[in-house]
Legacy VTK file of the C-alpha trace (Angstrom):
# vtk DataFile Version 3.0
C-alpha trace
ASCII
DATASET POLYDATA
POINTS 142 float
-70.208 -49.883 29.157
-68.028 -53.148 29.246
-70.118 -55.780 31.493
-66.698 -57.150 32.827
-63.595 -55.230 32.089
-61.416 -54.501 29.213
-58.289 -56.962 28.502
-55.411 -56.693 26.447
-54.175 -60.044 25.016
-50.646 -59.413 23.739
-47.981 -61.974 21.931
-44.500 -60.526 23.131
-41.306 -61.025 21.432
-40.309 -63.372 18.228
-42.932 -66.121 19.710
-45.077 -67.059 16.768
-47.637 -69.267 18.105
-50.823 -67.237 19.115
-53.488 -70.474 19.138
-53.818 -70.403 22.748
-54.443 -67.072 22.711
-56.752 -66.741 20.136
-58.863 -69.316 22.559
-58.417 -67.365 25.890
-59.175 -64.364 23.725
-62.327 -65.688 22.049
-63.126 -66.615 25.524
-62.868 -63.685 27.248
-65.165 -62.223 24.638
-67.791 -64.589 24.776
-67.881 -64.181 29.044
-68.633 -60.518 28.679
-65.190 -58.712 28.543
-63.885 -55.865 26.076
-61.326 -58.091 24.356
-58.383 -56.092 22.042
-55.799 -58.471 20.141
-52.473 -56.811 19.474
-51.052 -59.887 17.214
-47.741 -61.350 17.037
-44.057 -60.343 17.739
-45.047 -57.303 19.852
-42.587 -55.425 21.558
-42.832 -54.371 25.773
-43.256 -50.737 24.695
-46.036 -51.435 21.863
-48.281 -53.940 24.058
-47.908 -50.452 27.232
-48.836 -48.167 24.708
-51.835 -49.988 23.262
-52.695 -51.048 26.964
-52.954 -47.104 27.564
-54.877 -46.487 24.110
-57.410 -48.959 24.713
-57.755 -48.046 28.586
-57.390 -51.657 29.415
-57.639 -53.121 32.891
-55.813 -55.991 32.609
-52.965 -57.110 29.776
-52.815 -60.763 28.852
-49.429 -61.988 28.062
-48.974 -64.647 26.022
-45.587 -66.886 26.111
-44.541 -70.056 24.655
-41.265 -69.089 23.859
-39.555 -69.471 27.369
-38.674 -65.779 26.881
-40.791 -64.790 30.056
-37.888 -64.009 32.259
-37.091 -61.161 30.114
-40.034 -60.120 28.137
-42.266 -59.938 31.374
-40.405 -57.515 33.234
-39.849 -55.866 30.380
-43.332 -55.078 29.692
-43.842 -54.202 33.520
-41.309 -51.291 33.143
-42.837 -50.296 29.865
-46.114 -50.157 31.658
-44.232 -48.204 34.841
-42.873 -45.895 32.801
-45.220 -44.649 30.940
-47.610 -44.108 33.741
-49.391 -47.117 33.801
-48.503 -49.103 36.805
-52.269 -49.982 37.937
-52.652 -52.049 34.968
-52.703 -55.712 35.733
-50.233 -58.026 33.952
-51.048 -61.615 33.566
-48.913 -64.371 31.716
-50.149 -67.336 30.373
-48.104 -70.098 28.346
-45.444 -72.412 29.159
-44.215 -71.139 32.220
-42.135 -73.412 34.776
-43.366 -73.787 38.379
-39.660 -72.823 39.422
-40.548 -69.302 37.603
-43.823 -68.713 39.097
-41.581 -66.745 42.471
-39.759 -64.465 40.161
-42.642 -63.251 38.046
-45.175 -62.249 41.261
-42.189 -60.580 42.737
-41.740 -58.784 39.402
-45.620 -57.642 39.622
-47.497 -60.317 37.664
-51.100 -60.824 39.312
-51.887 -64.319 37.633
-50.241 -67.327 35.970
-52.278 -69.598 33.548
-50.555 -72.547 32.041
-51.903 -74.921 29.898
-54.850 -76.878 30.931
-55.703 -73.937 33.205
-59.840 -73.994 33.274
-61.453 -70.753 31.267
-64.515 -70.297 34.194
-61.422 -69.817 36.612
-59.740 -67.732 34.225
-62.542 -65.299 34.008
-63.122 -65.657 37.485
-59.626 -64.219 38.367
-59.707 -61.456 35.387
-63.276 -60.573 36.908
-60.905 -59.738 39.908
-58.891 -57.783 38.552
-60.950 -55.402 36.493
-62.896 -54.652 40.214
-59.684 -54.195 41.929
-58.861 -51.893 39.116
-62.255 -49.970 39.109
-62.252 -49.621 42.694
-58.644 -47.904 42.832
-59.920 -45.598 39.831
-63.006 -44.970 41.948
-61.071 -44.309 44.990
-58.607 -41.228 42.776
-61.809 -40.139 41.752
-63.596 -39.249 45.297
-60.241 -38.818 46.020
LINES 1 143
142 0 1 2 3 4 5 6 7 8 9 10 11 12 13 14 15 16 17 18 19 20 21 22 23 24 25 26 27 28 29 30 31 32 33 34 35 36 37 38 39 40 41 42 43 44 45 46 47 48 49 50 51 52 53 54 55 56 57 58 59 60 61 62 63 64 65 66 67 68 69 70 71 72 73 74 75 76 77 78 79 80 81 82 83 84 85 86 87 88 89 90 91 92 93 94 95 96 97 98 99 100 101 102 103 104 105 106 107 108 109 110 111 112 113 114 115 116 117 118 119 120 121 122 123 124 125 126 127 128 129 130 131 132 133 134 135 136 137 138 139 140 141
């Protein structure tokens, strides 16, 4: 059994800088969480399906591009439509303050930008597996 949750880390679009995270990654791994890589230039509908193989509880996107405003609701509806709305969706990158309204309102439980600490990083993806678990609990006793 995963000690913390399971997390997708995705890389969405023509992007092709995955340092960053390849660190959040390796970091998530070393606190105790299930950690699957999907790689570079991912499309929406690739990183919802793999988030539904790998029964994740949270995907990780990834953006440096500036491609957010499209790529992250794309991946939302991806996620939607195939049935997997109570996955979270978290974006880390370079994201612009002004930005940081739209994508909450489009669904996205965290923003990390750079410089963003990893002990509060797993602290908030700690949140969201439990919010996740609970929910899947809840169905369950139903």
């Amino acid at each position: 059994m995963d000690r913390r949750g399971r997390v997708l880390v995705a890389k969405v679009g023509l992007d092709g800088h995955d340092r960053g995270a390849k660190v959040v990654a390796r970091g998530l791994r070393d606190g105790g969480f299930k950690v699957v890589y999907t790689g570079l230039h991912q499309t929406p509908t690739m990183v919802a399906l793999a988030a539904i193989q790998e029964d994740v509880d949270v995907v990780g996107l990834s953006i440096l591009s500036g491609a957010h405003a499209i790529l992250v609701p794309a991946v939302l509806a991806a996620l939607r439509d195939l049935g997997a709305d109570d996955v979270a969706v978290v974006v880390g990158g370079i994201i612009p303050d002004a930005d940081f309204g739209f994508l909450r309102s489009c669904g996205v439980q965290a923003i990390f930008t750079p410089g963003t600490s990893l002990p509060s990083i797993l602290e908030r993806m700690d949140g969201l597996c439990s919010r996740r678990a609970r929910s899947d609990l809840k169905q369950a006793v139903g």
